[in-house]
N, C-alpha and C positions, 0 to 999 in steps of 0.2 A: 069096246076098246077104250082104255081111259086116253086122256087129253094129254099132248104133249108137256102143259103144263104143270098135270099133275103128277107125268110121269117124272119130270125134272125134282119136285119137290119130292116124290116120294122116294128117289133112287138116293137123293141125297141129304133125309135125313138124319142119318147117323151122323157124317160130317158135321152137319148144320149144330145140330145137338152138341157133339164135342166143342166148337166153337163158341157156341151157345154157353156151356158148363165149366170152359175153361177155368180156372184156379183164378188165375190174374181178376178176370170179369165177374166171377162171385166176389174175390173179395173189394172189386171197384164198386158193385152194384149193393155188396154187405154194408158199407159205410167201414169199411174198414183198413183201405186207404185214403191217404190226402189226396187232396185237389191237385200237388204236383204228379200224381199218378196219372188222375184223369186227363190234366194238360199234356203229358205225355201223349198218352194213346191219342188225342185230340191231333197233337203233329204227325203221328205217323199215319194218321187219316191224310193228313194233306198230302204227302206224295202219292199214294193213291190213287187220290180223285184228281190233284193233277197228270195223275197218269192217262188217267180216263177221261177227261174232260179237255186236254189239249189234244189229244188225239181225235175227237171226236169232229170235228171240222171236216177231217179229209173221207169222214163215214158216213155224213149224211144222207147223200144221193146213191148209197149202196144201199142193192136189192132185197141183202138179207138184217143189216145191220141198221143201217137208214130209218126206219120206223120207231126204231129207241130211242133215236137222241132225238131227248125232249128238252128244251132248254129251262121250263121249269122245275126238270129233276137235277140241274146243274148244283154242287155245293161249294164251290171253291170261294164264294165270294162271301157264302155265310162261316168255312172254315174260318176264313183269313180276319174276320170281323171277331169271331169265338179266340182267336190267336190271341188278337191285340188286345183283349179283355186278359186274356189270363197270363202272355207271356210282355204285356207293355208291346208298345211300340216299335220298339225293334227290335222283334218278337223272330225275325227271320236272320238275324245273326248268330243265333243261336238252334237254331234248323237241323236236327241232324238224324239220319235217317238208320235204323237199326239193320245190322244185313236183310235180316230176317223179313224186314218192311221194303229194303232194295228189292229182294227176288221177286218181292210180288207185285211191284210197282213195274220192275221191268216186265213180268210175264203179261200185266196187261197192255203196255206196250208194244211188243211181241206180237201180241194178237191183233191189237189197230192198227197195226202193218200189214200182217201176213195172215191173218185169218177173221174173217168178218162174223163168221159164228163161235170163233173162241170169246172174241169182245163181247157178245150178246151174253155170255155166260154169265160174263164178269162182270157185265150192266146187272143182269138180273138180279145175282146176289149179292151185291151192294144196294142197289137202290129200292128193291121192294124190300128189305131186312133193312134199311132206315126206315122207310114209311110205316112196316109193324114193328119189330121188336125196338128198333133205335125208340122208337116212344117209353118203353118202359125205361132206357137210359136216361132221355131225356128228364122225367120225372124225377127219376131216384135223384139227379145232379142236381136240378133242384132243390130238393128238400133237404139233400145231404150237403151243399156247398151254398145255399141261400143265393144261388143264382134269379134274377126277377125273370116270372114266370114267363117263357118262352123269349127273354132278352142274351143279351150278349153272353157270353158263354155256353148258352147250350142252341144258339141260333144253327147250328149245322141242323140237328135233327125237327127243325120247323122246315115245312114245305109252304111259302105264304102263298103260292102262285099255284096251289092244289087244294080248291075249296072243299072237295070231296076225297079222301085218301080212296075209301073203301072201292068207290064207282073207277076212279084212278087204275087201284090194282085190278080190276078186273076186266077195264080195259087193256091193262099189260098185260094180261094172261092171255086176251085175247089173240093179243099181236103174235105172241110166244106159238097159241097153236095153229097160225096160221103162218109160219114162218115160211121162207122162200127153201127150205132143204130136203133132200132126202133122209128115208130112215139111215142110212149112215152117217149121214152129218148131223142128223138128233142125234142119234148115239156118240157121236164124238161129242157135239155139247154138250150133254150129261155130264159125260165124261170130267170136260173141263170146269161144270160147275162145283163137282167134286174138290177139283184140283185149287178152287177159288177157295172155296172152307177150308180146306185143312192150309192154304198158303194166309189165310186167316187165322186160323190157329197157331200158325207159325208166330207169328207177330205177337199173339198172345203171350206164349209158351214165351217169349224172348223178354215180356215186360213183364212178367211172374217172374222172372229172375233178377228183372232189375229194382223191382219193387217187391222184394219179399217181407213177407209176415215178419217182426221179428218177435222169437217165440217166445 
């Protein structure tokens, strides 16, 4: 019988994939927009993880949710630092959040209220898809925007308080299949992690139109 966590990853492939292949993200990751594309998607990260990371206070000492929040997988302090690099200083006056980015900022929301294993969803694939694939972001915005290697502007996607990524994730896995639920509440978190990717893709899908190719 495979592992809860591999069953998570493998129900939600496809999702992951389409998020992964988006339009917008090949052509952020092609070199084939600018840097105000990347600062773009860079703020709509910030409501987000302030979604998830102001909520996470009142989750700690939960049974099921409790064991995730790790405060060195916290980002807001390295978003807010990557902000003021790209957008100056008062970089929060001009803050504005795309519907697209609302629905899924409130949906994790939602869940830090009223569902302790919706949240665990919404932790998973955010924060172990920064520790693997956000490196290959990281990288590209580098070499594509001469950002200094792992400084200001691509400081979200450093974890400096995680010496080890790999031994990291496989610690989160562990947590994942020992989690506090029944098989119906893995199944609802499946579920939800599904619903994380494609309200990912959403976000996408909304800055591919704000930032299209021109042909």
């Amino acid at each position: 019988m495979d592992s809860f966590s591999s069953l998570i990853r493998t129900a939600s492939h496809e999702q992951h994939t389409e998020a992964e292949t988006s339009t917008f993200m090949s052509d952020l990751l092609g070199g084939r927009l600018g840097v105000d594309a990347y600062a773009r998607h860079t703020e709509q990260l910030w409501f987000v993880y302030e979604a998830l990371e102001s909520t996470a206070g009142r989750l700690a000492r939960d049974p099921v949710a409790g064991p995730f929040v790790r405060p060195e997988l916290f980002r807001l302090p390295a978003l807010e630092r990557d902000l003021a690099h790209l957008r100056g200083p008062d970089w929060r006056d001009g803050l504005d959040a795309l519907p697209a980015t609302r629905a899924y900022a409130d949906r994790v929301r939602e869940c830090a209220e009223r569902w302790p294993g919706g949240y665990v969803a919404h932790h998973y694939t955010r924060y172990l898809g920064d520790l693997s694939g956000g490196q290959i972001i990281r990288d590209k915005a580098e070499r594509t925007w001469g950002f200094a290697r792992k400084g200001d502007g691509v400081r979200f996607y450093v974890f400096e308080q995680i010496a080890n990524p790999a031994a990291f994730k496989r610690g989160y896995r562990e947590l994942l299949d020992g989690i506090s639920a029944d098989e119906l509440e893995r199944q609802r978190i499946v579920f939800e992690c599904k619903r994380a990717f494609a309200l990912n893709t959403d976000v996408f899908r909304a800055l591919g139109e704000e930032f299209p190719l021109s042909a």
